[in-house]
C-alpha positions as CSV (number, residue, x, y, z in Angstrom):
1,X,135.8,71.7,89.3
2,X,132.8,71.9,86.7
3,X,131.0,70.2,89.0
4,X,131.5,73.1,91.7
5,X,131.1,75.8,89.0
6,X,127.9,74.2,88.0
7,X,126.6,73.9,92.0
8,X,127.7,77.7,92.9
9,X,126.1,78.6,89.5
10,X,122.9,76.5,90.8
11,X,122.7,78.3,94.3
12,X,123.5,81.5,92.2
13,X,120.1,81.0,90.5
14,X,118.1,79.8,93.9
15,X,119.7,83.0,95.6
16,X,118.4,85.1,92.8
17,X,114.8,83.6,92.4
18,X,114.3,84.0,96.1
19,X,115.3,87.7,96.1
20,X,113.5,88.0,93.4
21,X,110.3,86.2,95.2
22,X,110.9,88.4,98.5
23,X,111.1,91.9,96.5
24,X,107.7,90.8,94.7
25,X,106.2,89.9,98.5
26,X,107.6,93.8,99.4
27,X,105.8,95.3,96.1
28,X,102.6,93.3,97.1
29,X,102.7,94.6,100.2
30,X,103.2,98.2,99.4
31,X,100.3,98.0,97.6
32,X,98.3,96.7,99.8
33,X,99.2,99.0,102.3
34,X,98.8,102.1,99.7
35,X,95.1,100.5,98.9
36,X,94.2,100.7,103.0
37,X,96.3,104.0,103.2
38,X,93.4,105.7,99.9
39,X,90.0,103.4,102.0
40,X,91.0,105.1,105.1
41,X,91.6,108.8,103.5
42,X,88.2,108.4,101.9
43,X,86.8,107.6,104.9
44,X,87.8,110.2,106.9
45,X,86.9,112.6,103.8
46,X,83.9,111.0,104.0
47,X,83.2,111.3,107.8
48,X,84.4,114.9,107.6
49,X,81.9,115.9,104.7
50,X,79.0,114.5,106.6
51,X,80.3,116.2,109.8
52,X,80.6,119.8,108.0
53,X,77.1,118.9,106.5
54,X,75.4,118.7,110.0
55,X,77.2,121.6,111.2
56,X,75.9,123.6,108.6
57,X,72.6,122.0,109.3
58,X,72.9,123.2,112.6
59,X,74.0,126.1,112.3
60,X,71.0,126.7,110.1
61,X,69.0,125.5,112.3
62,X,69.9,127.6,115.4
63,X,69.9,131.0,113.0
64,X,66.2,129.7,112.4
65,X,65.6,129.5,116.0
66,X,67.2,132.8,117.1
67,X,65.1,134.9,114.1
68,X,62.0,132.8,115.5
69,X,62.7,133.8,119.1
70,X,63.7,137.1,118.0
71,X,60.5,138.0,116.0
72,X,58.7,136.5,118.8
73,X,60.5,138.9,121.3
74,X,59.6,141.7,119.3
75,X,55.8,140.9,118.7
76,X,55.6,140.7,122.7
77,X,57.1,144.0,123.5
78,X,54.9,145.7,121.1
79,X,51.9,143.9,122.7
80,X,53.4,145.0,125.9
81,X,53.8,148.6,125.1
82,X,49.8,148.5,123.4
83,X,48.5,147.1,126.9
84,X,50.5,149.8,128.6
85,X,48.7,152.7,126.3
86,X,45.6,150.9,126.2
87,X,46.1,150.9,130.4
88,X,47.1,154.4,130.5
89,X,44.1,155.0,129.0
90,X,41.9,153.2,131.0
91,X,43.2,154.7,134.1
92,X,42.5,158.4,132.6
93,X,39.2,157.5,131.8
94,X,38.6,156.3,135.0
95,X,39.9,159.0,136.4
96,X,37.8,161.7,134.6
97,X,35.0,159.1,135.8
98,X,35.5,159.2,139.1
99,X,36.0,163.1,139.3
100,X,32.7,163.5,137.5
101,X,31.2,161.5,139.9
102,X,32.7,162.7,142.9
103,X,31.4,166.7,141.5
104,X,28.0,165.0,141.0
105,X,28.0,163.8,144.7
106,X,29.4,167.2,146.3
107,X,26.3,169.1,144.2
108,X,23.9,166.5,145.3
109,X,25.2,167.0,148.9
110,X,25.1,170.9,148.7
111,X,22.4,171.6,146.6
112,X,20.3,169.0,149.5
113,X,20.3,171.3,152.0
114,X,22.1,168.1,153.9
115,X,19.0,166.0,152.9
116,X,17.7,163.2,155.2
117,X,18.8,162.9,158.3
């Protein structure tokens, strides 16, 4: 009978130790998986910091552009409306030119007598 006491006593103690061993293996693992679960937050913190960064670099970027374009737009119109005065002009003066000229040929023609022919 002390003999059975003593064994169900023993397998008392192995039953204990390896609960004991399994709930240590469960605490490990817990850990471990908390340790991957914190890598792979940072990670994606880290991947979505440098992601925001080259958006903003973009979007910097294409703001640059659009004011370079823009300023550029604006320097050609105004070269465009100068040509159209400077043209405007050109044609009056050409204009005045050839009426002047065309009043020089009708006296030369009339004051000729019809010259030469």
């Amino acid at each position: 009978r002390a003999a059975a006491a003593a064994a169900a006593a023993d397998a008392a103690k192995r039953r204990e130790a390896e609960a004991s061993r399994r709930a240590e293996a469960a605490e490990a693992r817990a850990k471990r998986a908390v340790g991957e679960a914190e890598a792979s937050r940072s990670r994606q913190e880290a991947q979505i910091r440098t992601l925001s960064g080259q958006r903003s670099q973009q979007l910097a970027e294409a703001a640059a552009r659009e004011a370079h374009w823009s300023g550029r737009c604006s320097e050609l119109q105004q070269e465009a409306t100068a040509l159209r005065a400077a043209l405007a002009q050109q044609g009056e003066a050409a204009a005045a030119q050839i009426g002047q000229l065309q009043g020089a040929l009708r006296r030369s023609d009339g004051g000729g007598g019809g010259g030469g022919g």
